[in-house]
C-alpha positions in Angstrom: 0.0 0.0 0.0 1.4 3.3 -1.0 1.5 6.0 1.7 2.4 9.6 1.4 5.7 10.2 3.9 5.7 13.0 5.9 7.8 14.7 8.3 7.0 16.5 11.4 9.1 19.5 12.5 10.7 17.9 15.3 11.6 15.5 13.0 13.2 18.1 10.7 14.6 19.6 12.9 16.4 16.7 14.5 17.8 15.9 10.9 19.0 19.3 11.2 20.9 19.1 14.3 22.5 15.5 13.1 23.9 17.1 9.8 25.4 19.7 11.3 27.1 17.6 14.1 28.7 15.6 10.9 29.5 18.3 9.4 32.0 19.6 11.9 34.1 16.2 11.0 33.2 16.2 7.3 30.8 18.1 5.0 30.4 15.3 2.4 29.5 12.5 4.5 26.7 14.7 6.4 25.6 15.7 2.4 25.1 11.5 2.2 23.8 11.0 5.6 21.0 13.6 4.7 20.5 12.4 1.2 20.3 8.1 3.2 18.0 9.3 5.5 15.6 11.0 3.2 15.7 8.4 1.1 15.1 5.6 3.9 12.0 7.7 4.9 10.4 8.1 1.4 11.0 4.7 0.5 8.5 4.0 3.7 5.6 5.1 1.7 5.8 0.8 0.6 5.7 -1.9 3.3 6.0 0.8 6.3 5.8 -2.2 8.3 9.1 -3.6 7.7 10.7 -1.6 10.8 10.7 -2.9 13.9 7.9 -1.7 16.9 9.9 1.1 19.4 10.3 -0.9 22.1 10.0 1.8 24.3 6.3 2.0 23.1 4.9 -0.9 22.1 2.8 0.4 19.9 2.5 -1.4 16.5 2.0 2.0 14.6 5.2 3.2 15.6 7.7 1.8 14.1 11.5 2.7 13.4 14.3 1.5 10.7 17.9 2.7 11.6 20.1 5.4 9.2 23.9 4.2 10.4 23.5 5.2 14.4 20.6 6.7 14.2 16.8 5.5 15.0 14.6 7.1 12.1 11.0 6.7 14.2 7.5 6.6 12.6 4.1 6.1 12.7 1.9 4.6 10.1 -1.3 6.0 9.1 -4.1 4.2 6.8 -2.7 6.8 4.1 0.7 8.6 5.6 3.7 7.4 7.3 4.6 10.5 9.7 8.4 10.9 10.1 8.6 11.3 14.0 12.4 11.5 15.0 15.1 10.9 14.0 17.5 10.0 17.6 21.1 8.9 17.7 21.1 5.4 18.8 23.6 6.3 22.1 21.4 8.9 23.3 19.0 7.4 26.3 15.6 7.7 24.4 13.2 9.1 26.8 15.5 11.7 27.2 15.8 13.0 23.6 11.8 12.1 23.1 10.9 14.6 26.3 13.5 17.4 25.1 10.8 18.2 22.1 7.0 18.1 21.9 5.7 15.9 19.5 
């Protein structure tokens, strides 16, 4: 079932934060790590269920696939997959999740 992928600001925001972290060690490989984790996203909008359930939720519409260290989260929708976070996999979760509304 094709499902139109979105992302929520948060989410945005934490791709954001990620790239320019990389950056500081080498431009070109947070260019690709951007350019991986779009593409990981969109090609959610098929078989969204692939990703495993966030075990901190338990919630079978929630779902994440990993981008190198970092947990890409999401929640599927009958006709959207919504791009919640995207969390480096070292940082304790409910931590990072509190820091932002969502």
């Amino acid at each position: 079932m094709d499902r139109k992928v979105i992302w929520a600001d948060a989410a945005l925001s934490d791709l954001e934060s990620a790239a320019e972290f990389i950056s500081k060690d080498s431009p070109a490989y947070a260019a690709a790590f951007v350019l991986q984790s779009l593409e990981s996203a969109n090609s959610l909008n098929d078989l969204a269920e692939r990703g495993r359930v966030v075990p901190e939720f338990k919630d079978e519409t929630i779902r994440e696939i990993f981008v190198h260290s970092y947990r890409l989260i999401y929640h599927i929708e009958d006709e959207r997959v919504a791009i919640l976070a995207l969390i480096h996999g070292r940082r304790h979760f409910n931590t990072a999740w509190s820091e932002r509304k969502r």
